[in-house]
C-alpha positions in Angstrom: 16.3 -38.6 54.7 17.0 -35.2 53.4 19.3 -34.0 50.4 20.0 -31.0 49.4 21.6 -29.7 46.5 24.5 -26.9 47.0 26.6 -27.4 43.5 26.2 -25.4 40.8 26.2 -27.1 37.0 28.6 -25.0 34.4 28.8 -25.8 30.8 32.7 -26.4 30.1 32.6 -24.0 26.9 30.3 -21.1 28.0 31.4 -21.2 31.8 27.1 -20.7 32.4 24.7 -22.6 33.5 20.5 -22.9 32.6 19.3 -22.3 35.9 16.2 -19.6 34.8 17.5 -19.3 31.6 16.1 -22.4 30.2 17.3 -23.7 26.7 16.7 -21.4 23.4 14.7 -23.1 20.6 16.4 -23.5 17.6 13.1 -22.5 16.2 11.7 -19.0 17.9 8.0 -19.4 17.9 4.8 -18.2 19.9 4.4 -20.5 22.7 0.5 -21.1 21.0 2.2 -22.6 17.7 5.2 -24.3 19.1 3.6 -27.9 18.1 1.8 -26.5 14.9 5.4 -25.8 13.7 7.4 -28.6 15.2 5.3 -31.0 13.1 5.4 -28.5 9.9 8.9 -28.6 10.2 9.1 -32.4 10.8 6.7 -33.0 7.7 9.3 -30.8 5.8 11.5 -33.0 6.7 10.1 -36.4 5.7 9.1 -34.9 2.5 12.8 -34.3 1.7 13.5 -38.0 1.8 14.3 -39.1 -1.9 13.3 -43.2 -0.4 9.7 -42.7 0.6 7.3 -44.9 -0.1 4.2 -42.8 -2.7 1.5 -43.4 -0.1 3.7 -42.4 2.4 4.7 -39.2 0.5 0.9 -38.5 -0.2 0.3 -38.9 3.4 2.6 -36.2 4.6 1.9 -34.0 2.0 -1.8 -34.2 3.3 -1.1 -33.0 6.6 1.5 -30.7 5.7 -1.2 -28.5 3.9 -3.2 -28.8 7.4 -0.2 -28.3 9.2 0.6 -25.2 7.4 -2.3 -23.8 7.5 -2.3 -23.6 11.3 0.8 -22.0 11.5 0.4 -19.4 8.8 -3.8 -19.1 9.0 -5.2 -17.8 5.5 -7.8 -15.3 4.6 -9.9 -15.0 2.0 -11.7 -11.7 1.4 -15.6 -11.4 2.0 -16.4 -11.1 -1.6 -14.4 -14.0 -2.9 -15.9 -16.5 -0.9 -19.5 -14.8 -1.6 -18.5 -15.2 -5.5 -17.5 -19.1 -4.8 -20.8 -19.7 -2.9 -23.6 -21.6 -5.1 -24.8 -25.2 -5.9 -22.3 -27.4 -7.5 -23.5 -30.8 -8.8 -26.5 -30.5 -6.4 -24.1 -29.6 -3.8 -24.6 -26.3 -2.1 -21.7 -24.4 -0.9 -23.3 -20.9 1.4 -21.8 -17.8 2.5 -22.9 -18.1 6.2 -21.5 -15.9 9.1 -18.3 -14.1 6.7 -17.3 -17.8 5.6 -18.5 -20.4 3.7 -20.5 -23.5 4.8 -21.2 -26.9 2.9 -25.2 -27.6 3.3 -25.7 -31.1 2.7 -29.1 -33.1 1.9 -30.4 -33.6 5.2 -29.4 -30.1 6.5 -26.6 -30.5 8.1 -23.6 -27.3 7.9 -20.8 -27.8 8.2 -18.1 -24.7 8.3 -15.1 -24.5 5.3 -11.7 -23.2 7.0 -9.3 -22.4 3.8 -6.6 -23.9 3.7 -5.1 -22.5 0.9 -5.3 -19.2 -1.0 -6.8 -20.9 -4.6 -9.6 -22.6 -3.0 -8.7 -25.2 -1.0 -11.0 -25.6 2.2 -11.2 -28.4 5.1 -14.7 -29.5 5.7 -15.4 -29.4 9.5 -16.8 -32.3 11.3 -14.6 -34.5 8.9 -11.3 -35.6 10.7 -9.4 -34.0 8.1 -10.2 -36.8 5.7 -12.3 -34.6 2.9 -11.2 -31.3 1.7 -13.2 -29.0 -1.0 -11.4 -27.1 -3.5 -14.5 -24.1 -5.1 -12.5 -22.7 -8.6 -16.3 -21.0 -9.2 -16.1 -23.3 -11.9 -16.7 -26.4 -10.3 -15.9 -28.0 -6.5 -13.4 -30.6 -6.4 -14.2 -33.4 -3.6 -10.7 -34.7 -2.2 -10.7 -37.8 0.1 -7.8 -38.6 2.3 -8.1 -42.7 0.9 -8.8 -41.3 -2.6 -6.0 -40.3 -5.6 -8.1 -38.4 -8.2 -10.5 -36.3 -6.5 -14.0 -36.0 -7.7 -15.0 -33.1 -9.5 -18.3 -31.4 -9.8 -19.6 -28.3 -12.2 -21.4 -25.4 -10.9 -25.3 -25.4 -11.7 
């Protein structure tokens, strides 16, 4: 059995059809951060909701400052993050490579991409589930599960 197609679909108001034109995105974005934005934009939109549940809430906004992040990448200059590296609480923070790293006891790095401009950095190897934030002051631990993040001074 063979079929073969020889109509041609027209759309009632523009009298064209989509054949190679394909449909335009009501959102224009590189091909690379199509998915990056759909799901900034659909965060956006939960976090208009006036009936969300707090946790909920707290949840999005959590992975809307991911989100963001990989759509609009930030960059902090050289000597910034050489001024925020140093030992916190025992915990020592390095400028490694042009970025910052998080040493831990046993020796393991593990890379800081910012997140934000004022300091907020996710901690690789983590799942997204612990963030940093270096003030130079002190480093602020934030845990996914956590409310009140825990804060330590610099040494």
């Amino acid at each position: 059995m063979l079929s073969v197609s020889y109509g041609r679909p027209v759309h009632p108001v523009t009298g064209g059809n989509w054949e190679e034109v394909g449909v335009v995105p009501d959102v224009a974005v590189d091909p690379t951060q199509a998915l990056d934005t759909a799901v900034s934009l659909a965060l956006d939109g939960l976090l208009a909701r006036t009936d969300a549940e707090p946790a909920d809430r707290a949840s999005w906004e959590w992975a809307q400052v991911a989100a963001e992040a990989r759509v609009r990448p930030v960059a902090i200059p050289p000597a910034r993050l050489q001024a925020l590296a140093g030992t916190y609480g025992g915990r020592e923070i390095a400028f490694d490579d042009g970025g910052l790293a998080w040493l831990s006891a046993n020796g393991q790095k593990s890379r800081l991409t910012p997140l934000t401009g004022d300091g907020l950095f996710a901690v690789e190897g983590s799942n997204d589930r612990l963030r940093l934030r270096l003030t130079g002051e002190a480093l602020e631990l934030h845990r996914m599960d956590q409310p009140a993040p825990q804060s330590f001074p610099r040494d």
